[in-house]
Each structure stands twice: as structure tokens, then as C-alpha cells.
C-alpha positions in Angstrom: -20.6 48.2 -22.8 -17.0 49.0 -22.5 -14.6 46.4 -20.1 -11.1 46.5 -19.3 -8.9 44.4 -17.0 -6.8 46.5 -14.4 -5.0 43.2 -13.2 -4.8 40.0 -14.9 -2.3 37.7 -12.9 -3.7 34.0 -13.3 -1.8 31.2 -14.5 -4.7 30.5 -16.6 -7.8 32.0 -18.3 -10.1 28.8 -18.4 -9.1 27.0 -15.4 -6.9 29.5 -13.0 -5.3 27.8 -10.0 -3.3 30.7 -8.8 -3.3 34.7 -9.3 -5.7 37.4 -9.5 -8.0 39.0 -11.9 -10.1 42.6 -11.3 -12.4 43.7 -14.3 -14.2 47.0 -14.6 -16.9 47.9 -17.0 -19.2 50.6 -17.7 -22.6 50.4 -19.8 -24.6 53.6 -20.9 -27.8 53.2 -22.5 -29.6 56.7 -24.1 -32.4 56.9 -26.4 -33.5 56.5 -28.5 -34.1 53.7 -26.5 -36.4 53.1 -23.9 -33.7 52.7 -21.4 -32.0 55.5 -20.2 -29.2 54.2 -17.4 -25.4 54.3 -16.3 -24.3 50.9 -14.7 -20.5 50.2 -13.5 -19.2 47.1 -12.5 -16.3 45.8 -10.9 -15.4 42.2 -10.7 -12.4 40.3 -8.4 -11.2 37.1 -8.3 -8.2 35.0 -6.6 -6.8 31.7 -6.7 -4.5 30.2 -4.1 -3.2 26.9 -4.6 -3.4 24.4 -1.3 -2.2 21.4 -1.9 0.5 19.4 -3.4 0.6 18.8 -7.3 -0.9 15.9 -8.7 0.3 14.3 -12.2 2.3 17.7 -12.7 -1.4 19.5 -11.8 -2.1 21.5 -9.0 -4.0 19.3 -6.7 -6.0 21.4 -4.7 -7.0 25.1 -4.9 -9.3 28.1 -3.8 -11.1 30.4 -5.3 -12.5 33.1 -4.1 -14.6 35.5 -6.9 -17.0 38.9 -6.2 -18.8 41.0 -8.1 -19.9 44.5 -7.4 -22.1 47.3 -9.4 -24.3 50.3 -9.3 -27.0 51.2 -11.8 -28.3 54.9 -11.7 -31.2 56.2 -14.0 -30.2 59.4 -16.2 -32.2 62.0 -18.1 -35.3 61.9 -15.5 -36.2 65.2 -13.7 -38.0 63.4 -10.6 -37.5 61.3 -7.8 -40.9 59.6 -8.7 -39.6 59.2 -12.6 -36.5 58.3 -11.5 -37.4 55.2 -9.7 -39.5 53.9 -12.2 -36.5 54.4 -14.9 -34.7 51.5 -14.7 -36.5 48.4 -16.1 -36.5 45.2 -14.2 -34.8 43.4 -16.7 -32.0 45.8 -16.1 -31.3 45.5 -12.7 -29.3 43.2 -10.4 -30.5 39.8 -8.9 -29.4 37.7 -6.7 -28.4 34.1 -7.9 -27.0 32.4 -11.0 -25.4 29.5 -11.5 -22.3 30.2 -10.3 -23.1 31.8 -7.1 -23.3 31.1 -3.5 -26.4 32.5 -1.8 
């Protein structure tokens, strides 16, 4: 899996109050594994601050955070193959602990 961050501007890695991240990454997997796949994601995030600082602190801020990817199968000659090539382990779901459905 390869990552890199186009634009890093928050105040803080931990606990960002203000600025903006966006992350891309790209994952290949080729045999001799089973899996044989090409998945991209991109990831955004920004922080506003609202409120007035608190105890030298900013008091009150929002965050708003997305995630977006595409997984294709490679090395399979048919549609019926094809859709059968990625495992489900693979694949996206829905949910986490840190998301809003």
C-alpha cells in the first residue's frame, strides 16, 4: 500500500481544531496470492474552529471528515470471473467506529 498526503494544513496531527488534510493511497495485490486487485483511496478532512478559546484552547470546533475509494479486479478474462474476484474481506463496508451512518 503506498500513501501520500497532497495537503496537510492542521494545527495538529492528534487532535486538529483547524486546517485541512487530503490523503491518497493506492494498494495492488498480484499473485502469487489469491487476491488479485487495484484499490485507490482518497481521504478529506477539515476543521473550523467556532467558538471562543477556552484556558488558551480552542473551545469549540467542527469537523467534517470523508472518505472515498474504488476497488477493481485485474488479471480476470470474464465479466463472470471478474465479479467473483474480489474477496469479501476486501471490499468496502459501511460503518466503523468513527462513522456516521
Amino acid at each position: 500500500k503506498y500513501s501520500c498526503s497532497l495537503l496537510d494544513s492542521r494545527d495538529s496531527i492528534s487532535n486538529p481544531s483547524a486546517g485541512s488534510l487530503l490523503q491518497g493511497s493506492l494498494e495492488v495485490a498480484l499473485p502469487p496470492g489469491s487476491a488479485t486487485f487495484v484499490r485507490g483511496e482518497v481521504t478529506a478532512q477539515h476543521h473550523r474552529v467556532l467558538g471562543p478559546a477556552l484556558m488558551g484552547e480552542p473551545g469549540l470546533s467542527l469537523s467534517l471528515a470523508g472518505n472515498l475509494g474504488i476497488i477493481r479486479p485485474i488479471l480476470h478474462q470474464t465479466e463472470k470471473t471478474a465479479a467473483r474476484a474480489v474477496h469479501l474481506s476486501d471490499r468496502y463496508h459501511l460503518g466503523g467506529p468513527n462513522s456516521l451512518r
